[in-house]
C-alpha positions in Angstrom: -62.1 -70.6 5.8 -60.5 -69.3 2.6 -62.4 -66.1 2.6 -61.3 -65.5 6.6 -57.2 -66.3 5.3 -57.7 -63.8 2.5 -58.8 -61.3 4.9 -55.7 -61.9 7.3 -53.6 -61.7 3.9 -55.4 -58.4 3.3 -55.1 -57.0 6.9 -50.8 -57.9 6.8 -50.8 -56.1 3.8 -52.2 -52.4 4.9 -50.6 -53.2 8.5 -46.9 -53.4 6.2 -47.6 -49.9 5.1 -48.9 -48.7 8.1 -45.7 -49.9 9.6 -43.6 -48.1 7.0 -45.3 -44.8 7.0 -44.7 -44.7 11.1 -41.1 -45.5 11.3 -40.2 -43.0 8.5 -42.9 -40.3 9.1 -41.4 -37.1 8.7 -40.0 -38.1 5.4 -41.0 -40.1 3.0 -42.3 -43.9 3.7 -39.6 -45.9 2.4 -40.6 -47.3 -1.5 -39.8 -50.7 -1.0 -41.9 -51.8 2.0 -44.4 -49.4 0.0 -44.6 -52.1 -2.2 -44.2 -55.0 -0.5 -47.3 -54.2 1.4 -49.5 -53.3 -2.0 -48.4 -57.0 -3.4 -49.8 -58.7 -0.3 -53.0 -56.7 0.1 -53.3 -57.4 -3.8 -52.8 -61.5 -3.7 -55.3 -61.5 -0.3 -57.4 -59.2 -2.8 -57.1 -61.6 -5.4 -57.8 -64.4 -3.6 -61.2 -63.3 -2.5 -62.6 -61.7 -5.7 -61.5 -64.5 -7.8 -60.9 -67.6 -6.0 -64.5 -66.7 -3.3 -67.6 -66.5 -6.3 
């Protein structure tokens, strides 16, 4: 069950930037929801490598 949340947590995180580099695509994604979306794809990271062996 844990290893199916982390990769939801993963998934939000690339869909964040995803959604940031659409909605500003001609310029530059903004930094912030840059960021936002690397720290959740990190923790669901996280939480599979070292909470998952």
């Amino acid at each position: 069950m844990l290893f199916y949340l982390s990769k939801v947590v993963q998934a939000s995180g690339l869909l964040a930037i995803a959604i940031g580099f659409v909605t500003k695509f001609p310029q530059v994604m903004d930094i912030k929801l840059w960021g936002i979306g690397l720290l959740i794809f990190i923790f669901g990271w996280g939480l599979e490598r070292y909470f998952l062996q």
